[in-house]
C-alpha positions as CSV (number, residue, x, y, z in Angstrom):
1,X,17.8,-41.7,10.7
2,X,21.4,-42.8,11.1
3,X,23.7,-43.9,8.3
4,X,25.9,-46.9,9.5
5,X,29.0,-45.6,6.8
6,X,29.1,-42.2,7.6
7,X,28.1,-41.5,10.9
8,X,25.6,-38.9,10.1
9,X,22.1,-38.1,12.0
10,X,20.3,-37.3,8.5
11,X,16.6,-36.7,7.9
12,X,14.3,-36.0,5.5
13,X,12.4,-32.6,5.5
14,X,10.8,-29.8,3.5
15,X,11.9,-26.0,3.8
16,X,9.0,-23.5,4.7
17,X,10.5,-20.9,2.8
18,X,10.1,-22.4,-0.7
19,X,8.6,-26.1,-0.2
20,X,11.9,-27.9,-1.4
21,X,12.1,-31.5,-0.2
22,X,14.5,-33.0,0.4
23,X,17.5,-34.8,2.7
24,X,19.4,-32.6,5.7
25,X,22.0,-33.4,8.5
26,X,20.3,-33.2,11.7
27,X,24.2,-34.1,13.4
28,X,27.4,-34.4,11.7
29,X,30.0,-37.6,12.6
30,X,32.0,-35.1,15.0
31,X,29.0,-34.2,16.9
32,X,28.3,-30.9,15.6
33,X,24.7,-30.6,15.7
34,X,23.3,-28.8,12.2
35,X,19.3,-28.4,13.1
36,X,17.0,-28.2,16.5
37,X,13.6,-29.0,17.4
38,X,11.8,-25.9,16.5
39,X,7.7,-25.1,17.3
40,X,5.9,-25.0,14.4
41,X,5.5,-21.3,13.5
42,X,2.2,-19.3,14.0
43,X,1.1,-15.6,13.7
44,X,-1.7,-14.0,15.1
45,X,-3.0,-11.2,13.0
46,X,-3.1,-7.3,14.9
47,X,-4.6,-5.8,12.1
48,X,-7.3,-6.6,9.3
49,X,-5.4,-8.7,6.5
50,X,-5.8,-9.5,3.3
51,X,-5.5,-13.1,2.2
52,X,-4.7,-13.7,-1.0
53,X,-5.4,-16.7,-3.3
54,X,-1.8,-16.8,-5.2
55,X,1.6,-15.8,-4.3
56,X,1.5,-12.5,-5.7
57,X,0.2,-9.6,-3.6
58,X,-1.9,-8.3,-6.3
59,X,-3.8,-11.6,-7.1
60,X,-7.0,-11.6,-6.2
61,X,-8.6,-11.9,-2.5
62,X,-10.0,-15.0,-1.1
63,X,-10.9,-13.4,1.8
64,X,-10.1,-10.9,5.3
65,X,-8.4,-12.3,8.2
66,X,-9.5,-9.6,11.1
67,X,-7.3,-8.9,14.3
68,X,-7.0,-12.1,16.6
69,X,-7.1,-14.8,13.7
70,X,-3.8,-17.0,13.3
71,X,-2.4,-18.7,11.0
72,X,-0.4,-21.5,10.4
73,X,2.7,-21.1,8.5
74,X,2.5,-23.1,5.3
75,X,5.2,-21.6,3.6
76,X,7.2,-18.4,3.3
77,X,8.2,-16.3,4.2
78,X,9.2,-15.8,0.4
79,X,10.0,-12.4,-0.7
80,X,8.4,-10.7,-3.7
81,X,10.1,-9.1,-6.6
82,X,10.7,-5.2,-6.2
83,X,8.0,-3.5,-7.1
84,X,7.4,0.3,-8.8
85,X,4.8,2.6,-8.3
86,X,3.8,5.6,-10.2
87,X,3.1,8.4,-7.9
88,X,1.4,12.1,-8.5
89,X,1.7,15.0,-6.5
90,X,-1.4,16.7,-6.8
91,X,-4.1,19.3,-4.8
92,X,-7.9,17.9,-4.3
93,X,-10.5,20.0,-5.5
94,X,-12.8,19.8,-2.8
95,X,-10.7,21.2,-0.2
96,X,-7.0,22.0,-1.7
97,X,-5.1,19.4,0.2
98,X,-1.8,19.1,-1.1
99,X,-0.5,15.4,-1.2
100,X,0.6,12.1,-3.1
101,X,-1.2,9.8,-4.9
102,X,-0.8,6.4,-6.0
103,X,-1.9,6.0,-9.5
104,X,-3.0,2.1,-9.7
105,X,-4.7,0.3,-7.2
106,X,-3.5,-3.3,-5.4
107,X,-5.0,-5.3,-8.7
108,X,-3.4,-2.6,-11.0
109,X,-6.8,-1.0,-11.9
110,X,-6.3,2.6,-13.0
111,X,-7.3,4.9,-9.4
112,X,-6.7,7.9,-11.3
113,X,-8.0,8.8,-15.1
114,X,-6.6,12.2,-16.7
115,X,-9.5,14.1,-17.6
116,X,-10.6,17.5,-19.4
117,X,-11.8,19.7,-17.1
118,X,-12.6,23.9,-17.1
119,X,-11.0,26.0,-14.7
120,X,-12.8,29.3,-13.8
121,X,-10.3,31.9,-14.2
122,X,-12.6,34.7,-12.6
123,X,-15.7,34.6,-10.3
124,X,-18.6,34.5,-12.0
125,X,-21.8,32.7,-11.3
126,X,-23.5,29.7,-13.0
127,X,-26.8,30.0,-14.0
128,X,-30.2,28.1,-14.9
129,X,-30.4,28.7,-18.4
130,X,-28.4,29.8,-21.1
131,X,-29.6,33.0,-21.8
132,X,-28.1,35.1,-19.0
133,X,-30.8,37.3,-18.6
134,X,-33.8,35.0,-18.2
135,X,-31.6,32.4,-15.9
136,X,-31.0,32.6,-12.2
137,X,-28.1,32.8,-10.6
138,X,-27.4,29.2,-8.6
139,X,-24.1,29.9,-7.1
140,X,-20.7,32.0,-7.5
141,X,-17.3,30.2,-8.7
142,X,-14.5,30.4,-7.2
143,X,-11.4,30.8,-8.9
144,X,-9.4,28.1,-9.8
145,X,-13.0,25.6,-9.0
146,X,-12.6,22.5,-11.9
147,X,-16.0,22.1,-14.2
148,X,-17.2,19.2,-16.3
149,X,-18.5,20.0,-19.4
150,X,-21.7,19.1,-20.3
151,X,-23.3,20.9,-23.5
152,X,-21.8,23.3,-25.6
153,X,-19.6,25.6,-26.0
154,X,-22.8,27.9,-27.5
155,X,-22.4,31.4,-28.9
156,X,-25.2,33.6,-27.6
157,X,-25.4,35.8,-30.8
158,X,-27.2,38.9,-29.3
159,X,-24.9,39.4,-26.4
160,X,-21.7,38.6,-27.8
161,X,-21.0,35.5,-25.2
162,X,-19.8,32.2,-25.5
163,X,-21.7,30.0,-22.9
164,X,-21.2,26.2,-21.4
165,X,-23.4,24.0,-20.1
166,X,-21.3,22.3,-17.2
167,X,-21.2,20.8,-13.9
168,X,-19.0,21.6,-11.0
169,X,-16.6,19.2,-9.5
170,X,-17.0,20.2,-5.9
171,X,-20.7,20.3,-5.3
172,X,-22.2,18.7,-8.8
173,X,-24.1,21.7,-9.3
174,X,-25.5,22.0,-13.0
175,X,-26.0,25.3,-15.2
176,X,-24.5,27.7,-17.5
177,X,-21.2,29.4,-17.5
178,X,-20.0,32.5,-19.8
179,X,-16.5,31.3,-21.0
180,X,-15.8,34.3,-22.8
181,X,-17.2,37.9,-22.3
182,X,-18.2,40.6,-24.8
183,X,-15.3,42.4,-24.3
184,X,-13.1,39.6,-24.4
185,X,-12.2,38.5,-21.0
186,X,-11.9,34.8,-20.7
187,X,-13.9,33.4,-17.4
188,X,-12.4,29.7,-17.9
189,X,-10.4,27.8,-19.7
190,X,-9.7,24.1,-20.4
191,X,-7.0,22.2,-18.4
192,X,-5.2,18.5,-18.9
193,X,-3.7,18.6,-15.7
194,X,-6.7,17.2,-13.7
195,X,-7.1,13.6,-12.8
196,X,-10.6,12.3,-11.8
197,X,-10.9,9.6,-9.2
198,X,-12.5,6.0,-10.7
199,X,-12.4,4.1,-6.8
200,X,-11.3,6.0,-3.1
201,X,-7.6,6.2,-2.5
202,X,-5.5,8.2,0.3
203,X,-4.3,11.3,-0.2
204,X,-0.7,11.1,1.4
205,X,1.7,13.8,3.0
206,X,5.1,12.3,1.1
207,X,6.0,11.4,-2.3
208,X,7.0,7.7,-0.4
209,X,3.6,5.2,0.0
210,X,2.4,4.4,3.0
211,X,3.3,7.9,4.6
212,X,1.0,9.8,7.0
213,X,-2.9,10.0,5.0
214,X,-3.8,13.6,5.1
215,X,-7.1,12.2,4.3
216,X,-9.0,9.7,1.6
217,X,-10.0,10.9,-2.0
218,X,-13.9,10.2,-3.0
219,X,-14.4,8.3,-6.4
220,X,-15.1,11.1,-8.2
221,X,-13.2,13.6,-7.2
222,X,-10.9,15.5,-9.1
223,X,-6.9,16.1,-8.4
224,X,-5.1,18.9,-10.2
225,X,-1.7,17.7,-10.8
226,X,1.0,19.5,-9.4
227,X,4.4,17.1,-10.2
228,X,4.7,13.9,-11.8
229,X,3.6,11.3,-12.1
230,X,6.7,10.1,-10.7
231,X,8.2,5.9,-10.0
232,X,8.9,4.9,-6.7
233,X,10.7,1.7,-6.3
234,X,9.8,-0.4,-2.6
235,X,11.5,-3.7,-1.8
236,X,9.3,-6.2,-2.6
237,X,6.7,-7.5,0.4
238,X,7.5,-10.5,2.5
239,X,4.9,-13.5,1.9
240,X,3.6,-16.4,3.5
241,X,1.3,-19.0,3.2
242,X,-0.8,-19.8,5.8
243,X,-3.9,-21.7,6.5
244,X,-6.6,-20.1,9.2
245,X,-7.2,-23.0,12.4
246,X,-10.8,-21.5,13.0
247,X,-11.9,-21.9,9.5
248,X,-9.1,-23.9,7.3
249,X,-9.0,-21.9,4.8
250,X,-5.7,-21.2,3.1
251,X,-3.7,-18.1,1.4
252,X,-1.1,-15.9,0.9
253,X,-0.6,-13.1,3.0
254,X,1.8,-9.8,3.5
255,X,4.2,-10.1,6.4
256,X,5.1,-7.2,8.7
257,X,6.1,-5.6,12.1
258,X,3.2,-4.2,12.3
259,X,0.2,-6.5,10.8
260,X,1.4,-9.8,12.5
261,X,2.8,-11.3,15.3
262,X,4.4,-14.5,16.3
263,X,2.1,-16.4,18.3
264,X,1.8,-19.6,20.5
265,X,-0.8,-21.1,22.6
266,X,1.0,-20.1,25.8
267,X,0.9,-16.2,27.2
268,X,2.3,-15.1,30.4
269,X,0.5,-12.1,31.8
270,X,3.1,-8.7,31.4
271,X,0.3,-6.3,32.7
272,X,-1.7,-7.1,35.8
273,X,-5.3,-8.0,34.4
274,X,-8.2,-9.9,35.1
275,X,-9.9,-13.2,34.4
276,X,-13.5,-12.8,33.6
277,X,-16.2,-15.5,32.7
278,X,-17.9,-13.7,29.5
279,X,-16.3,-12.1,26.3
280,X,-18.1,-9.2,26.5
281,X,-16.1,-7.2,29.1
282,X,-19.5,-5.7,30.0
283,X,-21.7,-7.9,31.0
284,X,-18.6,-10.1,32.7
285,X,-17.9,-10.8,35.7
286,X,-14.2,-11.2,37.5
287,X,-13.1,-14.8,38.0
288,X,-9.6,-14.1,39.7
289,X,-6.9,-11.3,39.3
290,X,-4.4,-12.0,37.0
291,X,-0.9,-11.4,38.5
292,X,2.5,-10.1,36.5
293,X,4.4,-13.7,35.4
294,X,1.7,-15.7,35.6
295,X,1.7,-18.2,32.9
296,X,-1.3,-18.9,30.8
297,X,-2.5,-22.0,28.4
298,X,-5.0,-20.5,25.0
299,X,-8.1,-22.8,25.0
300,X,-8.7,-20.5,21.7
301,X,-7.5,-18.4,19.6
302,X,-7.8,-14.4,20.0
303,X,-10.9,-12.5,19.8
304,X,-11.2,-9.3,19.1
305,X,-14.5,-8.1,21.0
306,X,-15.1,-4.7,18.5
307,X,-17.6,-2.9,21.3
308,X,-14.8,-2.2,23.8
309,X,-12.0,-2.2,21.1
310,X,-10.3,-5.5,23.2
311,X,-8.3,-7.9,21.8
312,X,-9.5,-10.9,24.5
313,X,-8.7,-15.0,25.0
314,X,-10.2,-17.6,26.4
315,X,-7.1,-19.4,28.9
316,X,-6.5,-21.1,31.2
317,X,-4.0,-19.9,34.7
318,X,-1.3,-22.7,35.0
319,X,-1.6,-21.9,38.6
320,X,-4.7,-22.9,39.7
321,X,-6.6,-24.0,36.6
322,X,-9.0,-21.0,36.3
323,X,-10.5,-20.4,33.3
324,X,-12.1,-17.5,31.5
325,X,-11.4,-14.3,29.5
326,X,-8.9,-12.2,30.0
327,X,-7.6,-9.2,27.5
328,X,-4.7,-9.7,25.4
329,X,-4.5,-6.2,24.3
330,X,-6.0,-2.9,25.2
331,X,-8.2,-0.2,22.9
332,X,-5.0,1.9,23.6
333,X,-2.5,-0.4,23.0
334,X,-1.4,-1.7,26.1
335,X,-0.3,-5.1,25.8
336,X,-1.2,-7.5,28.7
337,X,-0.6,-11.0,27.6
338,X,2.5,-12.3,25.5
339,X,3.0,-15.0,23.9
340,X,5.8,-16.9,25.2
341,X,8.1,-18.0,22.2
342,X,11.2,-20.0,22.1
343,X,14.2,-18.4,21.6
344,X,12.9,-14.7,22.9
345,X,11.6,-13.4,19.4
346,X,9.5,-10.3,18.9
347,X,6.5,-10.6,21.1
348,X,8.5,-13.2,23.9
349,X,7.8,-12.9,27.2
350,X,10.8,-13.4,28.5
């Protein structure tokens, strides 16, 4: 509204980014114009996501967005405080990949427990029972293999051995293992550098979070530590607050390059495609070609069909007023519909 003293467009708004309220100069007395009309902002999920109940990322889930949901921006994005990680560099003991863990889970639940473990210094074999010479052999261990103690340890009087009742880490095989022979030699020893795993985590290439997975660690398993653990310090996430339009519900949600998009209701096709009148690409059959510039109006939101691995939408061609499915992303990538957003932001088809 206009005030009459001043000669000021003013209005009263609220500010996405942190839900202040308050008034704003839409146009100042000299003309300058402070604000424009801006489309209410949407993102379309590329990836699974995890929506939250509170602000904070850790708080606890109220549910999984998958790829082709949107949401409306409620508010945000709002950036969280920094945040530190304690990391370990450590080898598995299934298979001796080298790599870094994360030591405490999203929630800050303990991933990784330090635990007491045996090490066979020597090959030798484990056995059924305890007296070596009435057991069987079950397997041989290799050097270096991590054991769980489970009885013991027992002197076996008669043959001058010490003997433990344990169970290996790599294969949960149970017997008995000499720990000390009658001539002394020492077969395995007790370490406090293993870790044991309490839930799955990924085993990464670099100390820094989110690098390349070498592979995932198995609750259970056990890591020998090798350096650390160490703190890593990450800016904190970007956050927003968004409410689903298939289902209503509401959250929080982690904002980035690559988990979201912006999105509108209007694609124009970058790829040439095709129209078809099913989901399933399958059993559908080809309404039209799509041509490259074509522009296209949502009649829903993204789907991702998981069978073909297609990210498809039901639209509607501005040109003629076909309708029917057509893909918005391929199982390689390739994208073939944009959205087409104001002001040529990432994901405009300009």
């Amino acid at each position: 509204e206009g005030s009459g003293s001043t000669g000021l467009q003013r209005v009263r708004c609220r500010a996405l980014q942190d839900g202040k309220e308050g008034w704003a100069t839409l146009r100042g007395n000299q003309g300058t114009a402070f604000m424009e009309r801006a489309p209410k902002p949407y993102y379309c999920c590329e990836e699974e996501v995890r929506l939250t109940l509170d602000f904070a990322s850790s708080s606890e889930e109220a549910r999984r967005i998958e790829p082709g949901e949107v949401l409306e921006v409620l508010e945000g994005p709002r950036q969280e405080d920094p945040l530190e990680f304690m990391r370990l560099k450590g080898k598995a003991g299934k298979d001796g990949k080298v790599g870094w863990v994360t030591m405490k889970g999203p929630q800050g639940t303990d991933v990784l427990e330090r635990c007491k473990v045996l090490l066979c210094k020597q090959s030798i074999a484990i056995t059924t029972t305890f007296d070596i010479a009435e057991g069987k052999a079950i397997r041989k261990l290799d050097v270096g293999e991590a054991l769980e103690v489970i009885e013991g340890p027992k002197e076996d009087p008669v043959r001058s051995l010490t003997r433990v009742k344990a169970r290996t880490k790599n294969d949960g095989k149970e017997g008995w293992v000499t720990l000390k022979g009658n001539q002394g030699t020492d077969y395995a020893e007790e370490s406090d550098r293993h870790y044991v795993c309490r839930a799955a985590v990924a085993l990464e290439r670099r100390f820094a979070s989110g690098s390349e997975a070498l592979r995932t660690l198995d609750e259970g398993e056990v890591l020998e530590a090798l350096d650390g653990p160490k703190a890593e310090s990450k800016e904190g996430s970007k956050r927003v607050r968004g409410r689903n339009i298939s289902d209503g519900s509401e959250g929080w949600f982690t904002l980035s390059d690559r988990n979201c998009s912006p999105w509108t209701p209007q694609y124009k096709c970058t790829q040439s495609t095709v129209i078809n009148d099913a989901l399933s690409i399958k059993d559908a059959k080809a309404v039209r070609k799509l041509e490259v510039g074509e522009v296209l109006e949502a009649l829903e939101t993204p789907v991702l069909e998981k069978g073909a691995g297609l990210l498809r939408i039901r639209v509607r061609a501005e040109k003629d007023g076909a309708c029917g499915w057509a893909t918005v992303r391929g199982n390689q990538g390739t994208v073939m519909l944009k959205p087409v957003l104001a002001g040529g932001g990432r994901g405009s088809a300009q």
